[in-house]
N, C-alpha and C positions, 0 to 999 in steps of 0.2 A: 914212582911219583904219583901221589892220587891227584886227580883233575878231573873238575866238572866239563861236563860239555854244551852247550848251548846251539840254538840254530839261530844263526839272525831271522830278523824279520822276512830280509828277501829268499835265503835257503829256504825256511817254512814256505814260503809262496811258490817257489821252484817244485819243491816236494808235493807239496796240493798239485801243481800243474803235470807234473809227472802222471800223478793218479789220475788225474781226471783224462787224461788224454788216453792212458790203457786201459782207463774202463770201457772209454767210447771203441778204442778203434780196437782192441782188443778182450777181454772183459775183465771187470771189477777181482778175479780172483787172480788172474796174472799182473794186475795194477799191484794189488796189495801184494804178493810175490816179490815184484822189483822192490817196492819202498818199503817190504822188511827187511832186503837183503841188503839195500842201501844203509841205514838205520845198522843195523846188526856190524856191517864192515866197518862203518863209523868206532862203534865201539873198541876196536883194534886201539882205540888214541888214547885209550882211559889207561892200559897198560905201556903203550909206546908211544908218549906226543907225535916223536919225531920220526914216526915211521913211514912217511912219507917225503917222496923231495922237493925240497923249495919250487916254488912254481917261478922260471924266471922271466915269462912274459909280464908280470907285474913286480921285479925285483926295484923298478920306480915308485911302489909307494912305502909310506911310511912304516908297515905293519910288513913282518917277515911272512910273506904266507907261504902254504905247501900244499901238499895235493895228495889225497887215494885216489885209483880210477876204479870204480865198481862198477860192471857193466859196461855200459856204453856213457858212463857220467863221472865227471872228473870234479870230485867234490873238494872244494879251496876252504881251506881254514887258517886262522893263525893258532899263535900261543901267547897268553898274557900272564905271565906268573902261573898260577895252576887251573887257568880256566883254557879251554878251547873253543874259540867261534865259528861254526862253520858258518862260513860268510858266503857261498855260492855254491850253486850244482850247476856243471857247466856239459851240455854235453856235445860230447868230441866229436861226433860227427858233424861239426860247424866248425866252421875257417879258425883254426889257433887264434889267428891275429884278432879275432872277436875279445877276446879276453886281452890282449894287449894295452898298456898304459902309455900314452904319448908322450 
């Protein structure tokens, strides 16, 4: 199945804040390290949307999403017909129930 991929607006913000925090506290070449290896495992979804599994702390909202963990970051997308959004980079070493829908 061919499928575009998209970042929402907050992913891309997420992704900048990722970088920015490994260039400071680590430097600019292990930033860009993590966020090509994020970016690249992404790419896994162009040949298998659903290779990841449902993420069920948000099985409350309206959009099916799912989840890769790359690293230490648990990246949430859905599926719309043949586009994929990834809608969040969440990373896991914060309380699951952060990412929970009430």
């Amino acid at each position: 199945m061919e499928v575009t991929i998209e970042w929402s607006e907050l992913s891309a913000k997420q992704l900048n804040d990722i970088f920015d925090y490994y260039s400071l506290e680590a430097s600019p070449r292990v930033a860009r390290q993590l966020i090509n290896k994020i970016i690249q495992g992404v790419e896994i979804l162009h040949e298998n949307p659903f290779a990841g599994p449902k993420e069920e702390l948000l099985s409350k909202m309206s959009e099916d999403f799912h989840y890769l963990v790359i690293s230490n970051y648990k990246i949430i997308y859905w599926i719309d017909n043949k586009r994929i959004t990834i809608a969040s980079i969440f990373d896991c070493r914060q309380n699951p129930e952060k990412l929970r829908v009430k």
